[in-house]
VEXSEKE-409283 format. One record per residue (C-alpha): residue number from 1; x, y, z; residue in three letters. Coordinates in Angstrom, 3 decimals, padded with zeros to 6 digits. Example, Ala and Ser with C-alpha at 12.3 -4.5 7.8 and 13.67 -1.06 7.14 Angstrom:
// residues 2
<r><pos>1</pos><c1>012.300</c1><c2>-004.500</c2><c3>007.800</c3><code>ala</code></r>
<r><pos>2</pos><c1>013.670</c1><c2>-001.060</c2><c3>007.140</c3><code>ser</code></r>
// end
This chain:
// residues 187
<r><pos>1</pos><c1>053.957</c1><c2>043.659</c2><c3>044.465</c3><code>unk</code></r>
<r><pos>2</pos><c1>051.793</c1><c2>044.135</c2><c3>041.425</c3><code>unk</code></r>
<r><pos>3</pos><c1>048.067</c1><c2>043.296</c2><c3>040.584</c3><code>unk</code></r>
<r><pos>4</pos><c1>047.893</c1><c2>043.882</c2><c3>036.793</c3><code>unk</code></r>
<r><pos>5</pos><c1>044.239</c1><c2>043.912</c2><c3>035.483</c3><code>unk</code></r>
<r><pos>6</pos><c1>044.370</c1><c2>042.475</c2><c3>031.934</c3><code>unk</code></r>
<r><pos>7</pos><c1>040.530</c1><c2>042.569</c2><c3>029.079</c3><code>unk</code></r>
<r><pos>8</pos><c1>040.311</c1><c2>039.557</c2><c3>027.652</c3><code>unk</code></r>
<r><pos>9</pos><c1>041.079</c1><c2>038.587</c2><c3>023.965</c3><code>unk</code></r>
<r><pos>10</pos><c1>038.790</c1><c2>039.847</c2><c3>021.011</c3><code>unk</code></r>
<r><pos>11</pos><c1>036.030</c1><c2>037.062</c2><c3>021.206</c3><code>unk</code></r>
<r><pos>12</pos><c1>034.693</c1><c2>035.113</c2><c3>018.830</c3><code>unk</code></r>
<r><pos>13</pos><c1>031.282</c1><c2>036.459</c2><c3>017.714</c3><code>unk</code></r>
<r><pos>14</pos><c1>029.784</c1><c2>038.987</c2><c3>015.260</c3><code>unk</code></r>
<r><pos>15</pos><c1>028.105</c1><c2>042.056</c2><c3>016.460</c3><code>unk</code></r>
<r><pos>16</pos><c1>027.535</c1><c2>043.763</c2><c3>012.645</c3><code>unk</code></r>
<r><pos>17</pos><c1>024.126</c1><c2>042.382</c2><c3>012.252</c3><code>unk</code></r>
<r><pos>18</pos><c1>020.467</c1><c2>043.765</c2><c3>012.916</c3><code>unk</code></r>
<r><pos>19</pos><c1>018.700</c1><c2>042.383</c2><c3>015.932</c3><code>unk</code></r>
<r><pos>20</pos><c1>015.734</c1><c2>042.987</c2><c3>018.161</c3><code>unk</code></r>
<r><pos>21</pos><c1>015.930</c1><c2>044.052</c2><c3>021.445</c3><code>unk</code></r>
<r><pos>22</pos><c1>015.052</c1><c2>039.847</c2><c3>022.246</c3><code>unk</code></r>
<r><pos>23</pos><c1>017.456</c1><c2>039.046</c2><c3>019.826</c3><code>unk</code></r>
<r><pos>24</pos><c1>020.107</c1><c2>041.248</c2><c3>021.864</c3><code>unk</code></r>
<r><pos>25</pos><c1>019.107</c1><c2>039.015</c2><c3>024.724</c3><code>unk</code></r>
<r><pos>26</pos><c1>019.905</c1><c2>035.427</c2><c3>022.911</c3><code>unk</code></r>
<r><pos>27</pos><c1>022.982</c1><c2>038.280</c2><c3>021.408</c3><code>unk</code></r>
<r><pos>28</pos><c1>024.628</c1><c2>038.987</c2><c3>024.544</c3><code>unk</code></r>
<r><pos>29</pos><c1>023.833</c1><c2>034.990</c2><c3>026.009</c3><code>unk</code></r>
<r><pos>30</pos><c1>025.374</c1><c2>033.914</c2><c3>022.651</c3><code>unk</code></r>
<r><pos>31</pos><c1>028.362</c1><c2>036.311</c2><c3>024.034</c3><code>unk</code></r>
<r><pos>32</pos><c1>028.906</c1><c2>035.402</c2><c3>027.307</c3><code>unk</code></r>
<r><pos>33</pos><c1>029.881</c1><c2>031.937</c2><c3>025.994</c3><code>unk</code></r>
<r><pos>34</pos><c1>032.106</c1><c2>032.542</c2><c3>022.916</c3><code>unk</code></r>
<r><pos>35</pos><c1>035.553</c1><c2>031.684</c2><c3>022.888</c3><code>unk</code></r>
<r><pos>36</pos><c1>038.841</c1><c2>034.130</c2><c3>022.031</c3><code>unk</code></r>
<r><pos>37</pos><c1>039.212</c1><c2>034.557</c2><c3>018.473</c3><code>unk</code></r>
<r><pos>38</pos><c1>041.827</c1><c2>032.135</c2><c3>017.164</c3><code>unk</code></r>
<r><pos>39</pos><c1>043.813</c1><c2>035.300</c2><c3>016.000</c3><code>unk</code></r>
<r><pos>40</pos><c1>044.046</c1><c2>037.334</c2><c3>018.791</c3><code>unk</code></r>
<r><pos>41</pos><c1>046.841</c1><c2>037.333</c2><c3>020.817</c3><code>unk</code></r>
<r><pos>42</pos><c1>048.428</c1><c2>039.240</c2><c3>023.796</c3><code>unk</code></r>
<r><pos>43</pos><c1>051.499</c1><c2>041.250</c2><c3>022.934</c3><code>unk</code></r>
<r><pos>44</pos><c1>054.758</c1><c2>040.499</c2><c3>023.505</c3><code>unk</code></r>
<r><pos>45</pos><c1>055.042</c1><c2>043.241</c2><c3>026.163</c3><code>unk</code></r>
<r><pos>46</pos><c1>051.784</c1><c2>041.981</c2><c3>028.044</c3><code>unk</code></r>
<r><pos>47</pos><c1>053.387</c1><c2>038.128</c2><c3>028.140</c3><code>unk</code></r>
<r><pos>48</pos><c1>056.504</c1><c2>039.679</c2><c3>029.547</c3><code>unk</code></r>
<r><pos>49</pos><c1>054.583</c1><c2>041.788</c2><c3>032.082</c3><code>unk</code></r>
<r><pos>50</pos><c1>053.172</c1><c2>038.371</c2><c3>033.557</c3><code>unk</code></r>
<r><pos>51</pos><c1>056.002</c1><c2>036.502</c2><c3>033.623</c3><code>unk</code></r>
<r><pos>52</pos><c1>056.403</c1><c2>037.565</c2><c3>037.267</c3><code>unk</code></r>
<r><pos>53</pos><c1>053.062</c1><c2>036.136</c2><c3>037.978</c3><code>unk</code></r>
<r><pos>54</pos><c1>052.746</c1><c2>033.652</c2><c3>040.628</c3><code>unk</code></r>
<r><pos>55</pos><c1>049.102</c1><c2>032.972</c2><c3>040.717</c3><code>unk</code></r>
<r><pos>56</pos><c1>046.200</c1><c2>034.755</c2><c3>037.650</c3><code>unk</code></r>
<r><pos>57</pos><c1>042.732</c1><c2>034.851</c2><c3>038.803</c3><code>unk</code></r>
<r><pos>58</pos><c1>040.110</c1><c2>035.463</c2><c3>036.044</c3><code>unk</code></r>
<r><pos>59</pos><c1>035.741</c1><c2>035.595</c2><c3>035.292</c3><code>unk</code></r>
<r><pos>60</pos><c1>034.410</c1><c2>032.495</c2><c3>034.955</c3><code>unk</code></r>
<r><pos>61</pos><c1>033.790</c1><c2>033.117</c2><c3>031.310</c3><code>unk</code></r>
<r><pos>62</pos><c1>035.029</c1><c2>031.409</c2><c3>028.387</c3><code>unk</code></r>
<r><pos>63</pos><c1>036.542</c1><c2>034.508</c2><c3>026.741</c3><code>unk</code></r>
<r><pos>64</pos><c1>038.096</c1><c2>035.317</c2><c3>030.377</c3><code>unk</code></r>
<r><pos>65</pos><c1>038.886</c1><c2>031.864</c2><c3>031.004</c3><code>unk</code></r>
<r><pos>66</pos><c1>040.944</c1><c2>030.561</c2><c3>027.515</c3><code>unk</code></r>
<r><pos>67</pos><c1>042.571</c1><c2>034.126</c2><c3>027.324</c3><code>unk</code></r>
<r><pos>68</pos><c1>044.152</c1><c2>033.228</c2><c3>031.004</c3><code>unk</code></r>
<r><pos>69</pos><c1>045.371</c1><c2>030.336</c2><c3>029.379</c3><code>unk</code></r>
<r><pos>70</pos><c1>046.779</c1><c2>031.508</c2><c3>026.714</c3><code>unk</code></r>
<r><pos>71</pos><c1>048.627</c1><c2>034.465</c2><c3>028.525</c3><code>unk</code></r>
<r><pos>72</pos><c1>050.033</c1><c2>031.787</c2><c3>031.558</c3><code>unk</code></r>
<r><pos>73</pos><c1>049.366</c1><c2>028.375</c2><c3>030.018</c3><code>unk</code></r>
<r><pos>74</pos><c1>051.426</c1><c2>026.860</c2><c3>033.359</c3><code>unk</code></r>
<r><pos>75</pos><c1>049.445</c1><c2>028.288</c2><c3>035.710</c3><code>unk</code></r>
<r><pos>76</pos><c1>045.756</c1><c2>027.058</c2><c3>036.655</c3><code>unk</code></r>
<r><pos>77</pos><c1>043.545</c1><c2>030.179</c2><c3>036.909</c3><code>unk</code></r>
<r><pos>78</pos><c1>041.256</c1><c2>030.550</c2><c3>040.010</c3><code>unk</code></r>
<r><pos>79</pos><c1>037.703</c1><c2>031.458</c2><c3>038.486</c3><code>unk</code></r>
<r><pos>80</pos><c1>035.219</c1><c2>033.545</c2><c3>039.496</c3><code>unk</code></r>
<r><pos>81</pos><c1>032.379</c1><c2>035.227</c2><c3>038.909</c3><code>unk</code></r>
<r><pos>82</pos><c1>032.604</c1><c2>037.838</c2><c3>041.312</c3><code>unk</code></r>
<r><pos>83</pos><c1>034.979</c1><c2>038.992</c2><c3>038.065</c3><code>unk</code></r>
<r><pos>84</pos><c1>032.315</c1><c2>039.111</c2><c3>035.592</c3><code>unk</code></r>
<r><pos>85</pos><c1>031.601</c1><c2>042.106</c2><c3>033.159</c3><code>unk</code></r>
<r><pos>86</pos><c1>029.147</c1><c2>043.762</c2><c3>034.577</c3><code>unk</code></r>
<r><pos>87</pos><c1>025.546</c1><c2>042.224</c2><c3>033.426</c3><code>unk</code></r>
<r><pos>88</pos><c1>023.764</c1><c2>044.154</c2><c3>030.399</c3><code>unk</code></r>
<r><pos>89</pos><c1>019.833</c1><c2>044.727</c2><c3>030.387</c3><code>unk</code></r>
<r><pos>90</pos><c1>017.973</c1><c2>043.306</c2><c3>027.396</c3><code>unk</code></r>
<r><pos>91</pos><c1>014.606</c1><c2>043.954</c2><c3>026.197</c3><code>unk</code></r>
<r><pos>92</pos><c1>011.965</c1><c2>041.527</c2><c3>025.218</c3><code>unk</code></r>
<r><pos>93</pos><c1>010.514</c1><c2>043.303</c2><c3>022.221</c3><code>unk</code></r>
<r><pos>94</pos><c1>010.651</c1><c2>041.786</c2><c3>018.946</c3><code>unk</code></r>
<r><pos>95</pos><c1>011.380</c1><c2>045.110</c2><c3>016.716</c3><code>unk</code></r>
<r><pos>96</pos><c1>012.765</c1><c2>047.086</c2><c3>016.232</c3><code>unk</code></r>
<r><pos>97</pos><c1>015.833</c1><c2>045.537</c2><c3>014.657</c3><code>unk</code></r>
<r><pos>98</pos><c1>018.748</c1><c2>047.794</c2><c3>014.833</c3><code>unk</code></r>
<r><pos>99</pos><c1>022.956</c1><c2>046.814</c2><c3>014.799</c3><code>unk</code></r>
<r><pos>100</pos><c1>024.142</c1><c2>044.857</c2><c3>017.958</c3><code>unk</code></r>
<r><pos>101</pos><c1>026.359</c1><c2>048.317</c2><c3>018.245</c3><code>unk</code></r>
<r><pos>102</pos><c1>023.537</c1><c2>050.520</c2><c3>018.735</c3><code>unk</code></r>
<r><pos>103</pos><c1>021.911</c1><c2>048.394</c2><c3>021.497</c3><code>unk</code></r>
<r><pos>104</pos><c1>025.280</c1><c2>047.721</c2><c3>023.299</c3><code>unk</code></r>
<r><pos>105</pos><c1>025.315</c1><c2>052.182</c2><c3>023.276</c3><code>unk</code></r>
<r><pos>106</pos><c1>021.607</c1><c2>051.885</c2><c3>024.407</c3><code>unk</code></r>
<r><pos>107</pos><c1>021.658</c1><c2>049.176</c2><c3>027.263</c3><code>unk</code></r>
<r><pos>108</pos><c1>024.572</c1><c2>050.368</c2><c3>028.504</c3><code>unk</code></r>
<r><pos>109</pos><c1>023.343</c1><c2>054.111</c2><c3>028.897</c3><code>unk</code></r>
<r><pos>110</pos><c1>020.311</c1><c2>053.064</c2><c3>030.444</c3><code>unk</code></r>
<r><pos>111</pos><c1>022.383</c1><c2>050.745</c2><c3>033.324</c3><code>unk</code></r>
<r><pos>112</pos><c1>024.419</c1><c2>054.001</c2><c3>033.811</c3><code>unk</code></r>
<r><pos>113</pos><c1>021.145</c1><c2>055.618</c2><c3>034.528</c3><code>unk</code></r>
<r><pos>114</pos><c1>020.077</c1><c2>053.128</c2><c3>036.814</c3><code>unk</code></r>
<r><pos>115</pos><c1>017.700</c1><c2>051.212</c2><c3>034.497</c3><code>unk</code></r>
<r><pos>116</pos><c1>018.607</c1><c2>047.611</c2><c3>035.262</c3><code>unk</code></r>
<r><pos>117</pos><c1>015.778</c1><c2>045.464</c2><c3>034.087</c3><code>unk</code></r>
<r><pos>118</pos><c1>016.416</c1><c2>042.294</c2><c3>034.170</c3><code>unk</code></r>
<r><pos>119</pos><c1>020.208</c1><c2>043.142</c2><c3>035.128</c3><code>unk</code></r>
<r><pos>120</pos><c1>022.469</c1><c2>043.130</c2><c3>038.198</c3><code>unk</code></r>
<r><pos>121</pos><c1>021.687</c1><c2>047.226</c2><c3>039.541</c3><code>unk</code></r>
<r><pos>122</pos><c1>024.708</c1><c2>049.562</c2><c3>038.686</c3><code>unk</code></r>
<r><pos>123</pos><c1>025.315</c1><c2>049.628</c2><c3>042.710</c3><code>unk</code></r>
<r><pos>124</pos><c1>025.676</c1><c2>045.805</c2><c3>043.219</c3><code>unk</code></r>
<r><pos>125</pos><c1>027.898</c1><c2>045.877</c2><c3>040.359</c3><code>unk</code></r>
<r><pos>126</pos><c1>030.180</c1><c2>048.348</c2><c3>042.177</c3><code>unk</code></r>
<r><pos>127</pos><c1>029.513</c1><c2>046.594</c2><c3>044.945</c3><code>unk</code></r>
<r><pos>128</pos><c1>030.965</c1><c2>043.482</c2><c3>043.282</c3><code>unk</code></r>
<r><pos>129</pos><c1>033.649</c1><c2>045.045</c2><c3>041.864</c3><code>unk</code></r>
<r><pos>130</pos><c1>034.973</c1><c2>046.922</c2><c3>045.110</c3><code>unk</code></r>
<r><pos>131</pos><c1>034.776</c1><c2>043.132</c2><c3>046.605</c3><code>unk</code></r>
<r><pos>132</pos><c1>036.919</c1><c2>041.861</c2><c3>043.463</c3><code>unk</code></r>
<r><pos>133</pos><c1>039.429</c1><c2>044.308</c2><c3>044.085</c3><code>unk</code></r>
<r><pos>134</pos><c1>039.427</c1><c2>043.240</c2><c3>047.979</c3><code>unk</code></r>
<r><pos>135</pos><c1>040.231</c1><c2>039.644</c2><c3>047.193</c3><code>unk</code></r>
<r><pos>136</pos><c1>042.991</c1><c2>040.129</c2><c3>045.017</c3><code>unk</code></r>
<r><pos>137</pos><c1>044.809</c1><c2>042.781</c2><c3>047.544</c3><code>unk</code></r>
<r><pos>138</pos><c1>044.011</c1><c2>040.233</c2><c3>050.126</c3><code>unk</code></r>
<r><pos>139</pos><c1>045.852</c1><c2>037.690</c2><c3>047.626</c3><code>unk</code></r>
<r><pos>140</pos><c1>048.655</c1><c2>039.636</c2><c3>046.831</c3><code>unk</code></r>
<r><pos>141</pos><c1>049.441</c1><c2>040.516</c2><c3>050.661</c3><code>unk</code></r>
<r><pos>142</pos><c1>048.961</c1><c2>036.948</c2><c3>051.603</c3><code>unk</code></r>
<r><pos>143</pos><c1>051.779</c1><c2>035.346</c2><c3>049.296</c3><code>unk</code></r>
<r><pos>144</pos><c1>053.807</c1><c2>038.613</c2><c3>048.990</c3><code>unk</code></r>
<r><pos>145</pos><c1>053.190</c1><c2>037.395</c2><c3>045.070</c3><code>unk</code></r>
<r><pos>146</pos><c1>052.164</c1><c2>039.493</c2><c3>041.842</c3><code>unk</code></r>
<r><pos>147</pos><c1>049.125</c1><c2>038.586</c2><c3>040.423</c3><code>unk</code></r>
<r><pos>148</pos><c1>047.227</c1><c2>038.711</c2><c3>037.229</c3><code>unk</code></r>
<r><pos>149</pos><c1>043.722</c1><c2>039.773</c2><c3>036.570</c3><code>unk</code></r>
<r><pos>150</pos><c1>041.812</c1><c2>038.610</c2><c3>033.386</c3><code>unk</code></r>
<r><pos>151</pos><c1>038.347</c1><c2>040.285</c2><c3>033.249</c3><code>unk</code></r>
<r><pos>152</pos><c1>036.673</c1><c2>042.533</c2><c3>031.156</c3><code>unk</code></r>
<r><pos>153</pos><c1>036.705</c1><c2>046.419</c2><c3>030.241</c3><code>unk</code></r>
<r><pos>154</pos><c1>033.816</c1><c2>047.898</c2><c3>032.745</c3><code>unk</code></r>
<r><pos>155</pos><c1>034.456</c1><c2>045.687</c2><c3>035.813</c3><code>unk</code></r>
<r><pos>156</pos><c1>038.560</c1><c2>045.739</c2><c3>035.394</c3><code>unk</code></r>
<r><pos>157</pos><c1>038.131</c1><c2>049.908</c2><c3>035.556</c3><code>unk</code></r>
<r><pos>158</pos><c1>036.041</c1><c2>049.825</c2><c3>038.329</c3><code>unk</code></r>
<r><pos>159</pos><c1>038.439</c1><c2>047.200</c2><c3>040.401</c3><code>unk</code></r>
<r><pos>160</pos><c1>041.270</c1><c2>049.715</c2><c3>039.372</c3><code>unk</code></r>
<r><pos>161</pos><c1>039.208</c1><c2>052.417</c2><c3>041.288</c3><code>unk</code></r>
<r><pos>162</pos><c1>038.741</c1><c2>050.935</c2><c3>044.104</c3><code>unk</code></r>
<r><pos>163</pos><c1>042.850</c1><c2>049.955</c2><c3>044.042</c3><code>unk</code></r>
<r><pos>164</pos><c1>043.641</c1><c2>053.047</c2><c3>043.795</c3><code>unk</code></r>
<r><pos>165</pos><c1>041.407</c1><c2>054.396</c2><c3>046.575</c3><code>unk</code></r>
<r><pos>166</pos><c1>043.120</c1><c2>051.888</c2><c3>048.794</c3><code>unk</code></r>
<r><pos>167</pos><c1>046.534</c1><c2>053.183</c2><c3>047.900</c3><code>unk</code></r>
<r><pos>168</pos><c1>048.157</c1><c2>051.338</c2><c3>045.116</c3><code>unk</code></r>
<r><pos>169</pos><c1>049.286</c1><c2>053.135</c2><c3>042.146</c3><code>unk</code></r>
<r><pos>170</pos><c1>048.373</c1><c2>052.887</c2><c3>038.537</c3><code>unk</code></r>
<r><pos>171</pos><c1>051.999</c1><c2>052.473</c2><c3>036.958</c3><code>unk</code></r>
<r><pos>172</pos><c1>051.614</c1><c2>051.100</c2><c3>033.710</c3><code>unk</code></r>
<r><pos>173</pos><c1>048.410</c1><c2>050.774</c2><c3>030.807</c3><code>unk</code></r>
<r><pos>174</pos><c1>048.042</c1><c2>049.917</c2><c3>027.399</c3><code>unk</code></r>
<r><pos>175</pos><c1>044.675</c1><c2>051.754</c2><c3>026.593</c3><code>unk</code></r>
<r><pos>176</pos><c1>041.013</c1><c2>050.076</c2><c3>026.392</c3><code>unk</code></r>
<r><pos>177</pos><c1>040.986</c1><c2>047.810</c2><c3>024.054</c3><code>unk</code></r>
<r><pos>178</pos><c1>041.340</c1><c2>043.742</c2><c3>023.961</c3><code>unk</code></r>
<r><pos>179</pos><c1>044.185</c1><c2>042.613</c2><c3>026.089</c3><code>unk</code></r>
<r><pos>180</pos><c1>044.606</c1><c2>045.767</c2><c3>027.313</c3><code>unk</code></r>
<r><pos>181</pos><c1>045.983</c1><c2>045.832</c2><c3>030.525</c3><code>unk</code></r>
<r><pos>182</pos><c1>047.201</c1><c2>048.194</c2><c3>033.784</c3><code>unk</code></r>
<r><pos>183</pos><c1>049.688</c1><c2>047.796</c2><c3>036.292</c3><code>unk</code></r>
<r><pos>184</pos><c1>049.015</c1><c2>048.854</c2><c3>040.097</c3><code>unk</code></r>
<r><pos>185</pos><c1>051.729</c1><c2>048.580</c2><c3>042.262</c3><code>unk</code></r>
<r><pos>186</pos><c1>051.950</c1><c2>049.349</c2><c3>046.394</c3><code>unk</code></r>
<r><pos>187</pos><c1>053.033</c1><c2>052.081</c2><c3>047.511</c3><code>unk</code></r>
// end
């Protein structure tokens, strides 16, 4: 059996212009509901990969959502947002205005750090993620069936953590970047 955990298409939004840290706010909102770029595709080794997929489970976000689709268009994908990327802080100032880039670095770092704000905490994210990565061993062991995983960067690594703590092996990845994807297998 395998559970492969696959990031989601490039979506379809800018992030090279100046905003305030409010602006990130309406930013990452404006985010969270964009679409898969028309262009970006899985590669031909990823749709292969899946083929063997009975069921794919993905976030209950668009970019999460229509990538599923496009990767196993016969196959209705259970959503969820216990499969979310794990929530960014945003600030409510209006300046300074800096590149969406440098307050993705900033937000980010101060989550690590334990400064949620207005965020999930960085321990009920892990929290969320170790029960992610419970349901889908619970669905592969059910059917006896691979399944896919369509999520995002942060929460996909942590579910592979938590897979691998619980014994299945990392056999296969592609890297980091959109549509990457790795393959954990039992033992």
């Amino acid at each position: 059996m395998k559970i492969i955990l696959i990031r989601h298409g490039k979506p379809a939004i800018e992030n090279a212009r100046w905003v305030s840290p409010k602006q990130f706010g309406a930013w990452v909102d404006a985010y969270n509901l964009s679409d898969v770029c028309p262009s970006s595709n899985p590669s031909p080794e990823l749709l292969a990969l899946v083929e063997s997929c009975k069921r794919v489970v993905c976030s209950d976000l668009t970019r999460s959502v229509n990538s599923a689709a496009r990767l196993l268009p016969s196959l209705n994908a259970v959503q969820s947002a216990i499969f979310r990327e794990f929530e960014m802080p945003t600030g409510t100032l209006a300046f300074p205005s800096l590149p969406v880039s440098v307050w993705l670095v900033f937000y980010r770092a101060l989550w690590l750090l334990n400064i949620s704000g207005n965020a999930e905490t960085k321990t009920q994210a892990m929290q969320r993620a170790v029960t992610g990565a419970e349901q889908l061993i619970e669905m592969a062991n059910s059917n006896r069936e691979d399944i896919a995983m369509v999520g995002h960067g942060l929460i996909n690594r942590a579910i592979g953590k938590h897979l691998s703590r619980q014994g299945w092996r990392k056999t296969q990845s592609s890297g980091n970047g959109y549509w990457s994807f790795s393959v954990f297998e039992t033992p």
